[in-house]
C-alpha positions in Angstrom: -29.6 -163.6 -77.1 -30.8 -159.9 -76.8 -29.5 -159.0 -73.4 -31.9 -155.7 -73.9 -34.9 -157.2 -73.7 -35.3 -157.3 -69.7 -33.5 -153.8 -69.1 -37.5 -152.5 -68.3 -37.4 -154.7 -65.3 -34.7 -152.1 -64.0 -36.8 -149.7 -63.6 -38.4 -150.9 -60.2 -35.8 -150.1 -57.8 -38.3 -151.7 -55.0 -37.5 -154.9 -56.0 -34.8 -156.8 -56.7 -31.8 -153.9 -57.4 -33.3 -151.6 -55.4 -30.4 -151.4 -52.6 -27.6 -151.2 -55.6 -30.1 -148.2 -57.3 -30.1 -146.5 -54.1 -26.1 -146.2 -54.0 -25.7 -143.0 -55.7 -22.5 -143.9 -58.3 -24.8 -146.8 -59.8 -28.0 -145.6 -59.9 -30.9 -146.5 -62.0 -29.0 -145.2 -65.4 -25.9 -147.2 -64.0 -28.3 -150.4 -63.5 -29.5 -149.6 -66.8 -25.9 -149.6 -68.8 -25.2 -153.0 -66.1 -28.6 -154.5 -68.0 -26.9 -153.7 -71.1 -23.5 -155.1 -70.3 -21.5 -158.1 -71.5 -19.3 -159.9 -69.7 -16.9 -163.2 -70.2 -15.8 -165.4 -66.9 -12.6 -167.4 -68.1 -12.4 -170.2 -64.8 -14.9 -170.8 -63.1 -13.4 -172.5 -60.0 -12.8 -170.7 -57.0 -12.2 -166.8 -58.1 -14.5 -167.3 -60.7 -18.0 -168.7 -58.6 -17.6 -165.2 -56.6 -17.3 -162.9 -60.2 -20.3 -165.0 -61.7 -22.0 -164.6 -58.8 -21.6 -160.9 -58.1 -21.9 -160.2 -61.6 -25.6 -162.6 -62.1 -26.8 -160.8 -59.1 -25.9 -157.5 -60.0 -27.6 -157.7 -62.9 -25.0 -157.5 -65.5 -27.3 -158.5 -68.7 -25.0 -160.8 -70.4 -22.9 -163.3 -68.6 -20.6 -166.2 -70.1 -19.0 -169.1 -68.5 -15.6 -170.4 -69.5 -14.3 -173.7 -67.9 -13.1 -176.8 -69.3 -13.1 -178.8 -65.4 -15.9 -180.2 -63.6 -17.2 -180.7 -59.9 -14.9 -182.5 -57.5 -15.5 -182.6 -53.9 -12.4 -180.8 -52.9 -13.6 -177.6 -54.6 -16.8 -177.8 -52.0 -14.3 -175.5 -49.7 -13.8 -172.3 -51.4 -15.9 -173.1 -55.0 -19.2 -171.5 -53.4 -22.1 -172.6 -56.4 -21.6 -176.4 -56.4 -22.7 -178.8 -53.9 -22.2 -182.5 -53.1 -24.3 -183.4 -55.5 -22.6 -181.9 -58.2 -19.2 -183.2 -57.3 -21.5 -187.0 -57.4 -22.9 -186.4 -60.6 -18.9 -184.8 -62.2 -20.9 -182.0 -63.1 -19.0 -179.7 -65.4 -18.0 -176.5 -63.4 -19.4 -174.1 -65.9 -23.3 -176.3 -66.4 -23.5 -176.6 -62.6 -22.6 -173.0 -62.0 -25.2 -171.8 -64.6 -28.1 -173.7 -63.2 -27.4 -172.2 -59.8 -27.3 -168.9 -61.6 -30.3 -169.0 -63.4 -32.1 -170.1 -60.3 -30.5 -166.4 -58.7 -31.6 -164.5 -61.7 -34.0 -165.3 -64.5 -33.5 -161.7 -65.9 -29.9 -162.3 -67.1 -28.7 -164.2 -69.9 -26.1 -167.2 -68.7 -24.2 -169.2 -71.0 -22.3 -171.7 -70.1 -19.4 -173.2 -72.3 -17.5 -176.2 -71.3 -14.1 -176.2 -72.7 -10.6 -174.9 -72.5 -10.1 -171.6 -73.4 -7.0 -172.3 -75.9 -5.3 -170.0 -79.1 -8.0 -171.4 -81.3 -11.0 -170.5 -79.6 -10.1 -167.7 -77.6 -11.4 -164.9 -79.8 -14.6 -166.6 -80.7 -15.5 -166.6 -77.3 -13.9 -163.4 -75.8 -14.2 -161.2 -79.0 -18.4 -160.1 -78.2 -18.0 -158.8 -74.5 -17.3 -155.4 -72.9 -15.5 -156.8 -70.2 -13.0 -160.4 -69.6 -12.9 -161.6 -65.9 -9.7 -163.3 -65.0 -10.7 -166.8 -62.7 -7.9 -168.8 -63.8 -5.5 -170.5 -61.9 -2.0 -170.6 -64.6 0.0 -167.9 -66.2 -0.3 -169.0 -70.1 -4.4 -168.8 -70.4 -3.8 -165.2 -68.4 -1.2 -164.5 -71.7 -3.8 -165.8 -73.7 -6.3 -163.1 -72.2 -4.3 -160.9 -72.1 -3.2 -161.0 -75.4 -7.4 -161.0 -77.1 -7.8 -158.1 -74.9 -5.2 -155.7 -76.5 -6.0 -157.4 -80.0 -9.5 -156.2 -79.8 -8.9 -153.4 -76.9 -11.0 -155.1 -74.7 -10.6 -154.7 -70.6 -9.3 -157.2 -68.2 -9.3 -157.7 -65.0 -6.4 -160.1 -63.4 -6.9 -161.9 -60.2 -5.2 -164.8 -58.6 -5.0 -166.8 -55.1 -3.1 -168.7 -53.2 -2.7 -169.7 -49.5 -3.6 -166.9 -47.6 -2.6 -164.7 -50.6 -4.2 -162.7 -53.5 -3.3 -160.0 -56.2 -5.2 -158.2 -58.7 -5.0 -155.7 -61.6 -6.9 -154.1 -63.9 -5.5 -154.3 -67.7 -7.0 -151.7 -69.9 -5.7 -151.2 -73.6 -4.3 -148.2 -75.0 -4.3 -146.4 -71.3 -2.5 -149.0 -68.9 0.8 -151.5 -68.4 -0.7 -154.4 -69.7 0.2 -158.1 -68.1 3.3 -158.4 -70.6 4.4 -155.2 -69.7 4.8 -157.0 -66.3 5.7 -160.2 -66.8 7.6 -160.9 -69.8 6.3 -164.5 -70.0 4.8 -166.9 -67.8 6.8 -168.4 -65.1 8.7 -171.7 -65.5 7.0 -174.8 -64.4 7.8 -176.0 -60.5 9.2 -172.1 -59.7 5.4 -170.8 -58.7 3.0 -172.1 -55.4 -0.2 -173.6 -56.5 -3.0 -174.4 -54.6 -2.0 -177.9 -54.7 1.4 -177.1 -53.1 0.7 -174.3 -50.8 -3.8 -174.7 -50.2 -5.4 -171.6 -50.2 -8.1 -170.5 -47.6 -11.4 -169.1 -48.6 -11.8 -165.9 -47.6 -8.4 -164.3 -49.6 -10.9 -165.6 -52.5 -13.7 -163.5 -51.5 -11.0 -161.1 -50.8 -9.7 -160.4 -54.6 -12.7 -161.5 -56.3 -15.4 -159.4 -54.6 -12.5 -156.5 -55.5 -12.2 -157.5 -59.0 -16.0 -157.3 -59.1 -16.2 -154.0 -57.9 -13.7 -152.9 -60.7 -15.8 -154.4 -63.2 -19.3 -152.7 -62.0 -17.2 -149.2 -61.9 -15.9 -150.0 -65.4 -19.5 -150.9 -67.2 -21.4 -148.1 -65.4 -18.8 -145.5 -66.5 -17.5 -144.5 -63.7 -13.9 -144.3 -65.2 -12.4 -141.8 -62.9 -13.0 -144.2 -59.8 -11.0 -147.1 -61.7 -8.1 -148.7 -58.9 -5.5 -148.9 -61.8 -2.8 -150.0 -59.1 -1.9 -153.7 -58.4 -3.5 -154.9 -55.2 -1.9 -157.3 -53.0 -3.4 -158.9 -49.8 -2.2 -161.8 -47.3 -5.3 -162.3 -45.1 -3.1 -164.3 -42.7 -0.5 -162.3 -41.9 -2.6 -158.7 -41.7 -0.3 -157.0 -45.1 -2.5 -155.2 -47.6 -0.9 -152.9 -50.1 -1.4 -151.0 -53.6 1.1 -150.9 -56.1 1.7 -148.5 -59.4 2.2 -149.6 -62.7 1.7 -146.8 -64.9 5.6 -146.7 -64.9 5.8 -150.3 -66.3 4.2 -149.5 -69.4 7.0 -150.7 -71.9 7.8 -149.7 -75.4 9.2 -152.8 -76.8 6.3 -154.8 -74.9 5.8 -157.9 -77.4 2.1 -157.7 -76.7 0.6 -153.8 -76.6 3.4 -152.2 -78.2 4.5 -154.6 -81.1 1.1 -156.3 -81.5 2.3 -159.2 -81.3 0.1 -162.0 -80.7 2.4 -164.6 -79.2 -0.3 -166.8 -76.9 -3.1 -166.3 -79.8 -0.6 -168.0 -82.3 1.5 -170.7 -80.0 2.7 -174.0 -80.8 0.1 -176.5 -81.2 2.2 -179.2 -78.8 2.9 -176.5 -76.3 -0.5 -175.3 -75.7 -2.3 -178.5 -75.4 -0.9 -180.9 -72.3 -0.8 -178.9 -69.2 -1.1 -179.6 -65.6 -3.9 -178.7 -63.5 -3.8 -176.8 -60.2 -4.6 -179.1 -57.2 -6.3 -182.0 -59.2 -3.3 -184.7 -59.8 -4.2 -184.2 -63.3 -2.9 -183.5 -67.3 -5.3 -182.3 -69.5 -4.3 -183.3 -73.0 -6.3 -180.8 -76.1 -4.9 -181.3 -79.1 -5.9 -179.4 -82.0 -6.9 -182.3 -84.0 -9.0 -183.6 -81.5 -11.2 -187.2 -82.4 -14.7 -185.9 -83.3 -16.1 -189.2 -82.4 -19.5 -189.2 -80.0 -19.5 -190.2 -76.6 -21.3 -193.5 -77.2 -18.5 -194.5 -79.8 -15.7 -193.7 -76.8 -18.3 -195.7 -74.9 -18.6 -198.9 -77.1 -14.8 -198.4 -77.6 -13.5 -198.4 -73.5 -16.6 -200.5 -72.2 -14.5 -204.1 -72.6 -11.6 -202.9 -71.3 -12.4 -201.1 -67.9 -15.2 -199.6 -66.0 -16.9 -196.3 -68.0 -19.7 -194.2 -66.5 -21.1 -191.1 -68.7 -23.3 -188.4 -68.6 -24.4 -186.3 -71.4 -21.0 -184.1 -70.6 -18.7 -186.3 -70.1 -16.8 -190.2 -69.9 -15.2 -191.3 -67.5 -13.1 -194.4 -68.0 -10.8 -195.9 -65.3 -7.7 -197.3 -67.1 -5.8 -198.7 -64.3 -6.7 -198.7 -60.1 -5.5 -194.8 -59.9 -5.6 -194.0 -62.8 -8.8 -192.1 -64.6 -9.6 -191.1 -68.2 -12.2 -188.2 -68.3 -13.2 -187.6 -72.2 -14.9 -184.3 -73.3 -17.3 -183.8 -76.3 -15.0 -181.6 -77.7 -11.9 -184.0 -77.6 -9.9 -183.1 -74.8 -9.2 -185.8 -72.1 -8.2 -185.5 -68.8 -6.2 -187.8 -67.1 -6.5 -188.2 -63.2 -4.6 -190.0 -60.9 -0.5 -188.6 -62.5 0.9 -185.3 -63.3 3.2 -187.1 -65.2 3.2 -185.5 -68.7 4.7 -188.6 -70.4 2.9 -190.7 -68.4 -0.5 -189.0 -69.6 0.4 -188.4 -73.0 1.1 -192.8 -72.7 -1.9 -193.4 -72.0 -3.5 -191.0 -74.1 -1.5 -192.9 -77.4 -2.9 -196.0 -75.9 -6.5 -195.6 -75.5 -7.6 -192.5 -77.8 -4.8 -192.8 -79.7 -2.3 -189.3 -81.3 
């Protein structure tokens, strides 16, 4: 959609951006180029409500929603769109999200897409945006990211939570480190908290997000020169703030913005499609050559051998007591109830079938 065709609506600043007009570094020609503006949310669990919502109400004319999870009532306590309803229904994150949006602000454009964000899709649905917002919870889809932004020298901005602590970054091509430059690769499995091993508390959330957010309204209204190009680092708990160059860390022989080499946009189809999901006791299983089959056939299939409830987003199929299949329109599967990889990839064989 034309995201230009409600930018006249910005020019009554006694309605509804009339308080962000009034601060002087926005403006109405900063509302104007925010109007104008384009912007992708990869996750769109707890980090990535806050973004969509800052960004919806800011008025950012373009907004799109990346998440391949839906509602479950454990997200009610930092995820702040969804409801109890949602997490009833297994409402995908990125539909429910949207609605709530759209209920905020009519003016914007949202659109919602529910999937993972993988090697073969991610510059389809990063490549039309002036800005990529960073709500993911693991290290590889941030590579992935990471790795469409300097390919097409689009900004990121990096955020992550957990416990009481957060962190973020903002990655520009061509004029910052970018997240290779810090990280070589992602961390090894088991050597990194997660929410599901350490929790996380709400406000640290708010905390990075509501900065990352900030960032990203500096960076589409022009305002270059106020850009925080340092890491940030908070732990809420414990009172510790502090902000950290990087424009030393800018490397050379850095695989991604120095060699241009695409390593995440070009991975291994086995190693980019059964990972484990933060805090869910859950594998999500995406292979490339995913069944193309309806719902209803998956449906017809499963009905006779366990209970199957589906909406028009998703099956869900219970295979054993504790053990859940959810199955995607677009082929991937979760499994609840193990985060047993062979386990899940079993069970997969078994019932969808490799």
């Amino acid at each position: 959609m034309d995201t230009h065709l409600h930018i006249d609506h910005y020019d009554d600043v006694d309605t509804r951006y009339s308080r962000q007009v009034l601060f002087s570094p926005i403006g109405k020609d900063g509302q104007r180029k925010l109007g104008g503006s384009r912007v992708a949310i990869v996750g769109m669990g707890a980090l990535g409500t806050v973004l969509a919502n800052h960004m919806v109400r800011a008025g950012v004319g373009y907004v799109r929603l990346i998440d391949r999870d839906f509602v479950d009532t454990s997200n009610l306590q930092r995820q702040m769109l969804y409801d109890e309803e949602d997490a009833a229904s297994t409402t995908p994150k990125a539909i429910a999200a949207a609605k709530r949006l759209q209920l905020v602000n009519s003016q914007v454009t949202i659109e919602p897409h529910v999937t993972d964000l993988n090697s073969l899709n991610a510059e389809q649905l990063l490549s039309d945006v002036d800005l990529i917002l960073d709500g993911t919870d693991n290290f590889s889809v941030r590579f992935l990211i990471n790795d469409v932004s300097i390919k097409l020298g689009i900004p990121w901005i990096y955020g992550g939570a957990v416990a009481s602590r957060g962190v973020s970054l903002m990655i520009i091509p061509g004029q910052t480190p970018c997240l290779r430059c810090l990280f070589t690769q992602a961390p090894a499995a088991g050597t990194t908290e997660t929410c599901d091993t350490a929790g996380v508390i709400g406000g640290i959330i708010h905390v990075v997000a509501s900065f990352q957010a900030t960032e990203a309204l500096k960076l589409l209204v022009g305002a270059n020169e106020q850009l925080n190009l340092k890491m940030q680092q908070w732990d809420l708990w414990f009172n510790q703030n502090s902000a950290i160059s990087v424009a030393g860390a800018l490397k050379s022989d850095c695989p991604a913005c120095a060699m241009k080499q695409y390593d995440y946009l070009e991975v291994g189809v086995e190693s980019d499609t059964i990972q484990s999901l933060c805090g869910r006791n859950s594998v999500q299983i995406h292979p490339v050559n995913a069944s193309d089959k309806p719902l209803e056939y998956w449906e017809e299939r499963l009905k006779p051998l366990g209970p199957v409830e589906k909406n028009r987003f998703l099956l869900k199929f219970q295979a054993a007591p504790d053990l859940h299949m959810i199955i995607f329109p677009d082929g991937r599967v979760l499994i609840q109830g193990t985060e047993d990889l062979i386990q899940a990839k079993s069970l997969y064989s078994r019932y969808i079938g490799m």
